[in-house]
C-alpha positions as CSV (number, residue, x, y, z in Angstrom):
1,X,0.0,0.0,0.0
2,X,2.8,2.5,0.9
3,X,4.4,1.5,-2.6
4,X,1.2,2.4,-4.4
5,X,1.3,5.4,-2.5
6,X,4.5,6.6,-3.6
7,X,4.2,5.7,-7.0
8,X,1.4,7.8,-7.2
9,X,3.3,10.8,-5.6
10,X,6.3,10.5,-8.5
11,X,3.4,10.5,-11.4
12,X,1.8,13.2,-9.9
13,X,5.6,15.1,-9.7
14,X,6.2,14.2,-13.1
15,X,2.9,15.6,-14.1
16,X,3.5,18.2,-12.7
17,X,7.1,18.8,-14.3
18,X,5.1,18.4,-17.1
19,X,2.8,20.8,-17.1
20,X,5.2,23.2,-16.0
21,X,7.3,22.6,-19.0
22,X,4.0,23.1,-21.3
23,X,3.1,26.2,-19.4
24,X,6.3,27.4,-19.9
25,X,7.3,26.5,-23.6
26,X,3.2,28.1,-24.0
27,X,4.7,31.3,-22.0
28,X,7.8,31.5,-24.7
29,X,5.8,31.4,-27.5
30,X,2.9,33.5,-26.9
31,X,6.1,36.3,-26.1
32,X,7.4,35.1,-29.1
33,X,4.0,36.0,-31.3
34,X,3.5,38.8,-29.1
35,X,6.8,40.2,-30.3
36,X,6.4,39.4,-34.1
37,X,2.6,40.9,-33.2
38,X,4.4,43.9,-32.3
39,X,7.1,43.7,-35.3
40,X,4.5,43.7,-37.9
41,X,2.4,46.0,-36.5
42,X,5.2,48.4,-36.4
43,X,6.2,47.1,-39.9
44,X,2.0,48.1,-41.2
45,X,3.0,51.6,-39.6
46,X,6.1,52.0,-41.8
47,X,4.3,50.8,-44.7
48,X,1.6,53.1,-44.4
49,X,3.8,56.4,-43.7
50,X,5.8,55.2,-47.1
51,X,2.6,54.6,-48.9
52,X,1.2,58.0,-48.0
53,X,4.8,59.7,-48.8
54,X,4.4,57.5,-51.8
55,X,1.4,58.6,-52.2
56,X,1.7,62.6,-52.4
57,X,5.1,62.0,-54.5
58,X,2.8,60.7,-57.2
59,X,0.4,63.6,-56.8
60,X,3.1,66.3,-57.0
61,X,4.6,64.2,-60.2
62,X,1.1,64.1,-61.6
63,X,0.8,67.8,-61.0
64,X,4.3,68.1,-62.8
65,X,2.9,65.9,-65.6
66,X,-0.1,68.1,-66.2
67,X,2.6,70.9,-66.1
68,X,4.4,69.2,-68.7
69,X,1.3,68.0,-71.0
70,X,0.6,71.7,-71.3
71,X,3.4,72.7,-71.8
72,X,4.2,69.9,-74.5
73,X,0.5,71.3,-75.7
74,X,1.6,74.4,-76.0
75,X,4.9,73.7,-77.9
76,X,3.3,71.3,-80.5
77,X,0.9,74.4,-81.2
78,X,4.1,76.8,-82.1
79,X,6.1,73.7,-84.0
80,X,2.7,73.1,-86.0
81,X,2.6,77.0,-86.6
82,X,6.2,77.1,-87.4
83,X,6.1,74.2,-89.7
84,X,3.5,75.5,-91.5
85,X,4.7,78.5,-91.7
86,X,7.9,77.1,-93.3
87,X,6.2,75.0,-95.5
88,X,4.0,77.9,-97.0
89,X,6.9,80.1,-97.4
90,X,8.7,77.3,-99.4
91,X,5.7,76.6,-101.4
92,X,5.3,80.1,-102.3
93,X,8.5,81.4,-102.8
94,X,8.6,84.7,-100.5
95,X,12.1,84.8,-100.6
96,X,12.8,84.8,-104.3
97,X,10.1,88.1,-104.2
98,X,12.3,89.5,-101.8
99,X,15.5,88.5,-103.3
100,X,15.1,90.4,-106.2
101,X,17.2,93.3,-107.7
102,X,13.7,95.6,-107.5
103,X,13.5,96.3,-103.6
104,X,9.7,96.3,-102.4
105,X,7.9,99.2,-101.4
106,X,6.4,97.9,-98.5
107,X,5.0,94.5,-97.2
108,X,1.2,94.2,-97.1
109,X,-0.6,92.3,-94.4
110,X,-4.2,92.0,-93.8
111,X,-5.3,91.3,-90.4
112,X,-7.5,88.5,-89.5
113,X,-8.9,86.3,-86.7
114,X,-12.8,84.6,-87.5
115,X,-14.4,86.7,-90.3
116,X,-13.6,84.6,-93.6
117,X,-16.3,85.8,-95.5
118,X,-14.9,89.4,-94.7
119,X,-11.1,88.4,-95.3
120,X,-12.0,86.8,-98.7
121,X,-13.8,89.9,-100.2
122,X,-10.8,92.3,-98.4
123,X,-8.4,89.5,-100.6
124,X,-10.1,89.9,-104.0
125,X,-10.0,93.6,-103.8
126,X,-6.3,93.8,-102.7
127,X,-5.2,91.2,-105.7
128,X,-7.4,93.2,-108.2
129,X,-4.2,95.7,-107.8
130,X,-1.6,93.9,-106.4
131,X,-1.3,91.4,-109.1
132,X,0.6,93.6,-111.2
133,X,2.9,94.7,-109.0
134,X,3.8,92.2,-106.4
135,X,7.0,92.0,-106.6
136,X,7.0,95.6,-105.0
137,X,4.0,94.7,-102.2
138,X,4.1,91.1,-101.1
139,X,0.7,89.9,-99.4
140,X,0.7,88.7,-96.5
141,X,-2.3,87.3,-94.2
142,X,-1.8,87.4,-90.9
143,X,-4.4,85.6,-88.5
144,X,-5.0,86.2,-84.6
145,X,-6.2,82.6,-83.5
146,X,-6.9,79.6,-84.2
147,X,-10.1,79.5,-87.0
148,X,-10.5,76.9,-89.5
149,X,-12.1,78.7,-91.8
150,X,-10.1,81.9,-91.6
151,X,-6.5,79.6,-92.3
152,X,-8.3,77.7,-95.0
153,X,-9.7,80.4,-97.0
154,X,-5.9,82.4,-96.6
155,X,-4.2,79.3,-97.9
156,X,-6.7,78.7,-100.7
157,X,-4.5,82.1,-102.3
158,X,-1.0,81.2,-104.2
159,X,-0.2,85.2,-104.4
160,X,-0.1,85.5,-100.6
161,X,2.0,84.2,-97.3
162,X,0.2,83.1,-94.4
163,X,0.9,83.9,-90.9
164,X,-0.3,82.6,-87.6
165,X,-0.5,83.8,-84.5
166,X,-1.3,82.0,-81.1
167,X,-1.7,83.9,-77.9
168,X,-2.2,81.5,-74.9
169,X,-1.4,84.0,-72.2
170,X,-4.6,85.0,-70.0
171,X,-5.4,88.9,-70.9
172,X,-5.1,91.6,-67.8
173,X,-6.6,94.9,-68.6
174,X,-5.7,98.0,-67.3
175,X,-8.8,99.6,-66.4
176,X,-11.9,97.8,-65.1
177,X,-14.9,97.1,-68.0
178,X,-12.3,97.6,-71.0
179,X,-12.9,95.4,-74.2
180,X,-10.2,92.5,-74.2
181,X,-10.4,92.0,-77.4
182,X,-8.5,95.5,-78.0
183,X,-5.8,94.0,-75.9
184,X,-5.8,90.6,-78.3
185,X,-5.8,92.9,-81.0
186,X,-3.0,95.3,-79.9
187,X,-0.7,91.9,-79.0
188,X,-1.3,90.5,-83.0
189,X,-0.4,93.7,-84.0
190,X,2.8,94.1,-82.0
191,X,3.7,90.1,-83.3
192,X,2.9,90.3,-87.0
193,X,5.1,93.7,-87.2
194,X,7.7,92.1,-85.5
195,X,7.5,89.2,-88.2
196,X,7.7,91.3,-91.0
197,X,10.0,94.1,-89.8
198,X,12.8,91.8,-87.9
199,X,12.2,88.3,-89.3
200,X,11.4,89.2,-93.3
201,X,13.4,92.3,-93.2
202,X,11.3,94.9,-95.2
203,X,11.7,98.5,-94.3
204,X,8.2,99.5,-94.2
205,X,4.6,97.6,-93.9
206,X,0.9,98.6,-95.0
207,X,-1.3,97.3,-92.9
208,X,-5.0,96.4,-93.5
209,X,-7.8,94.7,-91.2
210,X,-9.6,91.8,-93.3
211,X,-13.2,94.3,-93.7
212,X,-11.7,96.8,-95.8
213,X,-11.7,97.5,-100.0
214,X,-9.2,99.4,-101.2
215,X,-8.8,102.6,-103.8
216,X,-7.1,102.0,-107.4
217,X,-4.8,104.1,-106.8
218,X,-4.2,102.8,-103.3
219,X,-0.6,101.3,-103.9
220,X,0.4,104.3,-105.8
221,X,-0.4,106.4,-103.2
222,X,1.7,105.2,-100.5
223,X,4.8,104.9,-103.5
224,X,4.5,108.6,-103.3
225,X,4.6,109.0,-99.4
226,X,7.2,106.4,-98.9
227,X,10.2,108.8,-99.5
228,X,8.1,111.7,-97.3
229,X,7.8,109.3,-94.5
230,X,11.7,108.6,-94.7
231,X,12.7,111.8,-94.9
232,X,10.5,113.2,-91.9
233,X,10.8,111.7,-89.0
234,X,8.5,113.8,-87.5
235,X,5.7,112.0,-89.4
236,X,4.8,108.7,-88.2
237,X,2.5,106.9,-90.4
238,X,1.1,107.3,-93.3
239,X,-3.3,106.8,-93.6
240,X,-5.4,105.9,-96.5
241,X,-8.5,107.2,-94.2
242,X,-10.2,109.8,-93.8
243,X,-12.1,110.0,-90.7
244,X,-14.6,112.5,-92.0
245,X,-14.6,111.3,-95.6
246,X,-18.5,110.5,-96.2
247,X,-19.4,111.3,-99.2
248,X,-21.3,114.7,-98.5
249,X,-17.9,116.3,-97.0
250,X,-14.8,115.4,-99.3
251,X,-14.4,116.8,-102.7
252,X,-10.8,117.0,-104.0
253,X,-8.9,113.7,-104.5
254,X,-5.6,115.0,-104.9
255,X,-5.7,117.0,-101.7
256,X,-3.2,115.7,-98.5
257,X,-3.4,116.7,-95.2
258,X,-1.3,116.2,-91.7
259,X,-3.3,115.2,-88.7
260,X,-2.4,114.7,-85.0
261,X,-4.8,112.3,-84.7
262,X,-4.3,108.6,-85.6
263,X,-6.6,107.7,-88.6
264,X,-5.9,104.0,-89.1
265,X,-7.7,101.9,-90.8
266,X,-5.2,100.9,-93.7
267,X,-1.8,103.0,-92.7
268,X,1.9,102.5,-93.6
269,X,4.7,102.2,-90.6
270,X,8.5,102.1,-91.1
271,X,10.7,99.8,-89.5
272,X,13.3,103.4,-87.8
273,X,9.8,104.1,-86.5
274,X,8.9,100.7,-85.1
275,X,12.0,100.2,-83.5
276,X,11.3,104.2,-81.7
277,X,7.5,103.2,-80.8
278,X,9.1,100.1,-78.6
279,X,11.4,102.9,-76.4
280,X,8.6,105.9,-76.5
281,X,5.1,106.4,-77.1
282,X,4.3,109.0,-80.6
283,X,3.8,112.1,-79.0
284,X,4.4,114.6,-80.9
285,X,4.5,112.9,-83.9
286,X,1.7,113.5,-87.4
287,X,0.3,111.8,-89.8
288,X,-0.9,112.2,-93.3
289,X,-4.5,111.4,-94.4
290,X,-6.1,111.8,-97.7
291,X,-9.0,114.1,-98.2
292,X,-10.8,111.2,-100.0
293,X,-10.3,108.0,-98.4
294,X,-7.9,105.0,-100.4
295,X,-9.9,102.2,-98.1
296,X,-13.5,101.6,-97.8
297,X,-14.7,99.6,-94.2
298,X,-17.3,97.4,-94.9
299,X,-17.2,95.5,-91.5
300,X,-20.5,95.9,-89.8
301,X,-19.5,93.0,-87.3
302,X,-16.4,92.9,-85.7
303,X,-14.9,93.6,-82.4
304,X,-16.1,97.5,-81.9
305,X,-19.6,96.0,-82.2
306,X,-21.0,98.4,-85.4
307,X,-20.3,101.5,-83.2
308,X,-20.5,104.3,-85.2
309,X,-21.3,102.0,-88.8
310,X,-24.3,103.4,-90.2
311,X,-23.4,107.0,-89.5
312,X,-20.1,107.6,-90.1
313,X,-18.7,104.6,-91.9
314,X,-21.0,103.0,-94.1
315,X,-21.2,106.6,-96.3
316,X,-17.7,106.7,-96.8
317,X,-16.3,107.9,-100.2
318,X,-14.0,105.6,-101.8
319,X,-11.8,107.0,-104.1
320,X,-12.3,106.4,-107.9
321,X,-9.9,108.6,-109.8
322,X,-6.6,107.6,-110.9
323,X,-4.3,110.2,-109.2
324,X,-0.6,110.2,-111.1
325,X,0.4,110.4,-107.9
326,X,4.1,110.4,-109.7
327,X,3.8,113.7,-110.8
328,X,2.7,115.5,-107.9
329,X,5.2,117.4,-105.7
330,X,4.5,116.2,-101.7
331,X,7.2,118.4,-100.3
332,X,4.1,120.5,-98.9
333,X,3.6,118.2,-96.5
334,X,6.9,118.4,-94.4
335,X,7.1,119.5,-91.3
336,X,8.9,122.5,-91.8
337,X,6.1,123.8,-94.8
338,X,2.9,122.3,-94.1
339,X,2.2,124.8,-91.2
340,X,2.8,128.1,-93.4
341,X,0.9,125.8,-96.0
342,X,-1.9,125.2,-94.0
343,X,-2.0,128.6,-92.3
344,X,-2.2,130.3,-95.8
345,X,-5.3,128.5,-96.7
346,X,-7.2,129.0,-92.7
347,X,-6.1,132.7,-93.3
348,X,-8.3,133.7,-96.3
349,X,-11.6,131.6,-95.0
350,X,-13.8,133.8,-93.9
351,X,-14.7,134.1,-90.0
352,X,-18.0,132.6,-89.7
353,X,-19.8,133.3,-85.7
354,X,-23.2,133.0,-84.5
355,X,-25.8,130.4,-83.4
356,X,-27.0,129.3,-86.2
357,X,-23.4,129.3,-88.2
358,X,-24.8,126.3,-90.4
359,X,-26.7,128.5,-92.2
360,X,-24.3,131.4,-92.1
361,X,-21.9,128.8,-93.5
362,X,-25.0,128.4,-96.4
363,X,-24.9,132.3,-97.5
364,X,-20.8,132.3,-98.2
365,X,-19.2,131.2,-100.9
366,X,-15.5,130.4,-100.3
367,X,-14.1,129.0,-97.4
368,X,-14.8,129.4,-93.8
369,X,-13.7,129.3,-90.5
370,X,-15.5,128.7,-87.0
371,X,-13.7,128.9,-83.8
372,X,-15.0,127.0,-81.5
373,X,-14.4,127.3,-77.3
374,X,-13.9,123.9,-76.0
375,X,-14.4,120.4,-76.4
376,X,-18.7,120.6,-75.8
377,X,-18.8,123.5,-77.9
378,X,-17.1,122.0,-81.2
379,X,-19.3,118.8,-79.8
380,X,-22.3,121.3,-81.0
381,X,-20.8,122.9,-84.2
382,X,-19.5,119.8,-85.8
383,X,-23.3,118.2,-84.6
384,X,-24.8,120.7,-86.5
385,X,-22.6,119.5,-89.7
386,X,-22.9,116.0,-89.1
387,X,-19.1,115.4,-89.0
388,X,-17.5,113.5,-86.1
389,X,-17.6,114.7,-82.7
390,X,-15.3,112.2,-80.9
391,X,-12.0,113.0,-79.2
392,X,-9.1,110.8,-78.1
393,X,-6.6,112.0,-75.9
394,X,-7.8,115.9,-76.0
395,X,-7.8,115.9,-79.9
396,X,-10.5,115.9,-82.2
397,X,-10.5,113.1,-85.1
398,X,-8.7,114.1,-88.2
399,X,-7.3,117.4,-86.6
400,X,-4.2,119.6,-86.9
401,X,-3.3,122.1,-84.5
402,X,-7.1,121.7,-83.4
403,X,-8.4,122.9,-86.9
404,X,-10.7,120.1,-88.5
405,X,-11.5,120.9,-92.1
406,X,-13.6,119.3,-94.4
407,X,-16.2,120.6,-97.4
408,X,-19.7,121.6,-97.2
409,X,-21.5,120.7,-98.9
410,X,-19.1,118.6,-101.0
411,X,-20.6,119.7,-104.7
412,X,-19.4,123.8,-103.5
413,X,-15.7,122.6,-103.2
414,X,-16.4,125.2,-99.8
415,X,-13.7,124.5,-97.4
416,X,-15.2,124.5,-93.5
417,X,-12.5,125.2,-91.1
418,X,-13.7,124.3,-87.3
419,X,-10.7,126.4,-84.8
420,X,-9.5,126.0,-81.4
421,X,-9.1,128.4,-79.0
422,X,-5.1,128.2,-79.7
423,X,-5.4,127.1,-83.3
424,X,-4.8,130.6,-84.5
425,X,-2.2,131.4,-82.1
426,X,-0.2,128.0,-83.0
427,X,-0.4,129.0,-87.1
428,X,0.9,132.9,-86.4
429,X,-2.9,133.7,-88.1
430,X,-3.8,137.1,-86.7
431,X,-7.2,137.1,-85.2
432,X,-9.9,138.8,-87.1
């Protein structure tokens, strides 16, 4: 019995060693899985902080990749422009026009953007002179944009060079409420002179907007100012508008005038002037206008919105006589004659005063002059007439010295002189 006994006692010890042993190998590995527990959950951590630094390097790379796709955009537009560019030029052979022993006059470049019904009828009516003589005025077509139709209807012509341009950058205006289409406009303007003047080399440019039809005698004209707008460097363009050329007010077509307002609208720049107008602004500086206009504007639509159409443009006179243009002596016109010229003619109108000097104006026969006060009062004088009444920059349109002249009616030949206050004073005209 005491041998069961103590056989019992040893299983039970050795039971007991085992279970010790099995608690304690359990002990060991549960601390072992609780540190690999641990090692991996430290190990997600690290994942997850790399993933998420992963992460927001591949959203500043896509960022950069948008960057770049625009930019590659962008690029492929210019290289497209460029190799089309290239590819009309060899097709058309500007260089052998400008190669040749005969030196041009002056490049000619219609403006365009998204009117190709307008640039095609502005075309025709600058090939139905040009064609003769175009070795002397190679045609250009310039377009601001992108429009199908516009490119496709300027590359449908062999006798002209296309040019595009494409302005991406966002516009910032000046002044709250101003157009930005005049800022488009005035940044195609700047690029297509630069093209011709620096990149094609010619020494002077006519330029044109695509709604305009031009006189026959329109390129024989600027022949003869070309060597005045050399000479003087006081003048710094030469116009082929008349701002108060309707019909019912121009009479003479042979008659020249200098202006210190711009008239536009189909006008001839020289390069020694282009490269001045980048340093300074053109004060001081004239222009020369015709009495009868050498353009017609035809463009109802377009990016002033019609203002003014019906009244003042759509009556417009355009020239139909063939001035020898040759034959004429310009030297009038320079600086240092045209103010005794011009103050020789204001001196003999008569002085013309009154409320009513419309009908005053009626009873005379020659010429006459009107002084007006200030800017409302000419306003009311030139209302009464039917000319313009708009200033820019404290001038009114087409005037010199202040005086705005033009004929009424136009069937008298009667010259109508409108003074300024000063006007007198600034020709040395003694005031009657």
């Amino acid at each position: 019995m005491a041998k069961n006994f103590c056989d019992f006692r040893i299983l039970l010890l050795v039971a007991a060693g085992v279970f010790i042993y099995i608690q304690m190998r359990l002990f060991a590995t549960q601390s072992e899985y609780a540190d690999r527990l641990a090692a991996a959950i430290e190990a997600e951590n690290t994942c997850t902080s790399q993933m998420r630094s992963l992460i927001d390097q591949i959203s500043l790379q896509q960022g950069r990749i948008v960057a770049l796709e625009e930019e590659r955009n962008r690029r492929d537009q210019e290289c497209g422009q460029m190799k089309s560019l290239v590819q009309d030029l060899e097709r058309k052979d500007v260089q052998r026009l400008i190669n040749k022993v005969q030196v041009p006059v002056a490049a000619v470049v219609i403006m365009a953007c998204n009117r190709a019904d307008y640039l095609e009828r502005t075309i025709n009516s600058v090939l139905k002179y040009q064609k003769p003589i175009s070795s002397r005025y190679p045609l250009f077509v310039s377009q601001d944009g992108s429009n199908a139709d516009v490119r496709s209807k300027a590359l449908s012509y062999d006798q002209l060079s296309y040019m595009q341009h494409l302005d991406l950058k966002p516009v910032q205006t000046e002044r709250p409420g101003e157009l930005i289409a005049y800022y488009k406009i005035a940044r195609h303007y700047k690029w297509a002179l630069d093209q011709l003047f620096y990149h094609h080399n010619f020494s002077r440019v006519i330029i044109l907007e695509d709604d305009m039809e031009i006189a026959p005698d329109f390129f024989d004209y600027f022949e003869a100012t070309a060597a005045l707008l050399d000479k003087d460097k006081s003048i710094m363009a030469v116009s082929s508008w008349n701002d108060n050329g309707q019909k019912q007010f121009v009479h003479d077509p042979y008659e020249l005038y200098r202006s210190d307002f711009f008239p536009g609208l189909g006008w001839m720049l020289a390069r020694s002037t282009w490269d001045e107008l980048l340093k300074e602004n053109h004060r001081g500086r004239q222009f020369i206008r015709p009495e009868v206009c050498r353009t017609y504007n035809f463009g109802e639509l377009g990016s002033s919105l019609g203002q003014f159409f019906r009244q003042y443009l759509e009556p417009i006179k355009l020239n139909d006589v063939q001035v020898d243009w040759k034959s004429k002596d310009l030297s009038y016109l320079q600086e240092d004659k045209y103010a005794q010229h011009f103050a020789n003619i204001v001196a003999k109108a008569k002085p013309v005063s009154g409320v009513n000097v419309l009908q005053e104006t009626n009873n005379i026969d020659g010429d006459v002059r009107i002084k007006y006060r200030d800017q409302s009062d000419f306003e009311y004088i030139a209302g009464q007439f039917g000319i313009f009444q708009e200033w820019k920059d404290g001038v009114p349109r087409t005037a010199y010295k202040g005086v705005v002249v033009f004929r009424y009616p136009s069937t008298s030949g009667r010259r109508v002189f409108l003074v300024g206050p000063e006007s007198l004073k600034l020709l040395r005209i003694k005031d009657s």
